[in-house]
C-alpha positions in Angstrom: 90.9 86.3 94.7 89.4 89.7 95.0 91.2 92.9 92.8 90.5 96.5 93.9 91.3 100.1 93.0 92.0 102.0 96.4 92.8 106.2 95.8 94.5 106.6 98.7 98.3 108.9 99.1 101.9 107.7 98.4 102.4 108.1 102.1 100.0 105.0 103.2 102.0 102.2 104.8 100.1 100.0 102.3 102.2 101.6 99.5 105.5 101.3 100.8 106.1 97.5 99.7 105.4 98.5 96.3 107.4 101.7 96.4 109.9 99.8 98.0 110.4 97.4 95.3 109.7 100.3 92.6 112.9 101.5 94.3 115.1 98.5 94.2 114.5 98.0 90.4 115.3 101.6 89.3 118.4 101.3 91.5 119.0 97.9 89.4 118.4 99.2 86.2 120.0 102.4 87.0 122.4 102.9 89.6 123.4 106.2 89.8 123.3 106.7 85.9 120.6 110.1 86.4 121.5 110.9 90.0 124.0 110.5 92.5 121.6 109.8 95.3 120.4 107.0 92.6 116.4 105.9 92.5 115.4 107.8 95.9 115.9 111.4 94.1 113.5 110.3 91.8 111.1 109.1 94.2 111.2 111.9 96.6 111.4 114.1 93.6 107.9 115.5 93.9 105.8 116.5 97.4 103.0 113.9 98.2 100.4 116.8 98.0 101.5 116.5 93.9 99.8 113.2 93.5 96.5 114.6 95.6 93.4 115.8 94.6 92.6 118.1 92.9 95.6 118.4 90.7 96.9 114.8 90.8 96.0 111.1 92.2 97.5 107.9 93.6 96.0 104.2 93.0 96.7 100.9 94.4 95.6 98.2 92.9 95.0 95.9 95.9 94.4 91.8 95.4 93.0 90.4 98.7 93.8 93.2 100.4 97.6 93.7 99.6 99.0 96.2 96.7 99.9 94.1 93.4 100.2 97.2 91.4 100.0 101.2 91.4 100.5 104.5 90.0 100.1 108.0 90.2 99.3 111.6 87.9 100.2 115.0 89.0 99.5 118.3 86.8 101.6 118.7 83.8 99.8 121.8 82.4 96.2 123.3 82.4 95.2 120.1 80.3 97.5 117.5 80.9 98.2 115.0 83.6 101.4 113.5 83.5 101.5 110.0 84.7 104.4 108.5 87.2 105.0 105.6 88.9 103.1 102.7 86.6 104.3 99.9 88.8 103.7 95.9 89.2 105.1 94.0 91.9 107.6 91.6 90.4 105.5 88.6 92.0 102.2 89.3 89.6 103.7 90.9 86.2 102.1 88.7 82.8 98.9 89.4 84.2 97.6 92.5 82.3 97.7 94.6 85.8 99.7 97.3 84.2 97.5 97.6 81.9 94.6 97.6 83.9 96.3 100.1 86.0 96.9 102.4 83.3 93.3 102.3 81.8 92.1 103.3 86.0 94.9 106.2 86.2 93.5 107.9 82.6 89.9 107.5 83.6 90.4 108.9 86.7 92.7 112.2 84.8 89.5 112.4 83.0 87.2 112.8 85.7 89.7 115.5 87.5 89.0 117.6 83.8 92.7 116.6 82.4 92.3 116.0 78.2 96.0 114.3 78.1 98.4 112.2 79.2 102.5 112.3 79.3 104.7 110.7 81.0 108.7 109.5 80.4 110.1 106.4 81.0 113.8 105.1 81.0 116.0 103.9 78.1 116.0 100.4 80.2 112.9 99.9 80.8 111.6 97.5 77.6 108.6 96.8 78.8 107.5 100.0 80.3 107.6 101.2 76.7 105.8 98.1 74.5 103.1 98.9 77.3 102.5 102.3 76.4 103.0 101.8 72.8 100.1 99.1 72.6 97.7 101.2 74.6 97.4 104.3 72.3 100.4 106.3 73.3 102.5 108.3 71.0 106.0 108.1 71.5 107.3 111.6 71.3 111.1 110.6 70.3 112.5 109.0 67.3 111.9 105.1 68.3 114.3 103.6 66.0 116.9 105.8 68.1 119.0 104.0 70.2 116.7 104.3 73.3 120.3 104.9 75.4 121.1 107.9 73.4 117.6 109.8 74.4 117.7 108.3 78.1 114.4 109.7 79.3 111.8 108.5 76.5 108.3 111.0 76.6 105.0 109.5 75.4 101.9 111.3 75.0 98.3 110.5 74.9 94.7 112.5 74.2 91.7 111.0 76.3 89.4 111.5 73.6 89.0 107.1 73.3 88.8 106.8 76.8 85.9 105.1 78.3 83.9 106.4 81.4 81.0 104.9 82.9 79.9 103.4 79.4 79.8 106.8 77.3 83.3 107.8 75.2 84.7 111.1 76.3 84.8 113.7 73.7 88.5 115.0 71.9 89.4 117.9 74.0 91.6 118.9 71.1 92.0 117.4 67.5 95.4 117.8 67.1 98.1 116.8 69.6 100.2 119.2 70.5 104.1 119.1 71.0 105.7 117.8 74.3 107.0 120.2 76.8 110.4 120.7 76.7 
């Protein structure tokens, strides 16, 4: 069993099972609940170019070849990537991919000069936020809110514990700043 990180674009065939699947749980989860057109509005919200260099990125994490997990940045702001698209195929979740996945994404917004991270999740979407919670994020909404209430739940992070090549990155900022409306 071999794992590897491959930048490539949401438009690669090789990413279409995933996003494919990404699609089918949001239209599970969701239905028509934030759009009428249902998960695809969200998907084909944003242009491919916005998850290209040098503003923004995509990642598969491939295993033998085949995508297992994924996810993508754009440009938030001058300083801030905003992360979309965290995504483990249903067939290899409880194996820390996410995780892995997310650790690759904010590396990667490092080396593109981005000092933060935000990104939303939905209300229904449990494990989506216990992942960002236990991996340094911030939620930016009042977590003992009923999450339904809020419906799109924001999260922040600053890079300044990330790891690159062996040496910590230094604080771009000491004090986080509010989220964007």
């Amino acid at each position: 069993m071999s794992d590897s990180f491959l930048y490539t674009s949401v438009t690669d065939p090789l990413a279409t099972p995933l996003l494919d699947e990404l699609l089918f749980e949001y239209d599970s989860r969701y239905g028509t609940f934030f759009n009428a057109e249902g998960a695809r509005a969200e998907l084909n919200k944003y242009p491919p170019e916005a998850f290209s260099p040098p503003s923004g990125n995509f990642l598969l994490l491939l295993r033998d070849g085949k995508p297992i997990a994924g996810g993508a940045f754009m440009r938030y702001d001058d300083e801030t990537a905003e992360f979309k698209r965290v995504w483990t195929h249903s067939a290899h979740r409880r194996q820390g991919l996410a995780k892995r996945v997310l650790r690759e994404l904010e590396e990667q917004a490092v080396r593109q000069g981005y000092a933060r991270v935000y990104l939303t999740t939905g209300f229904r979407q449990p494990e989506a936020v216990g992942l960002y919670l236990t991996n340094g994020y911030r939620a930016l909404f009042d977590t003992a809110a009923d999450p339904e209430t809020i419906k799109s739940l924001p999260f922040e992070k600053w890079l300044s514990d990330t790891v690159l090549d062996g040496a910590s990155i230094p604080a771009a900022r000491s004090q986080p700043s509010p989220a964007h409306p």
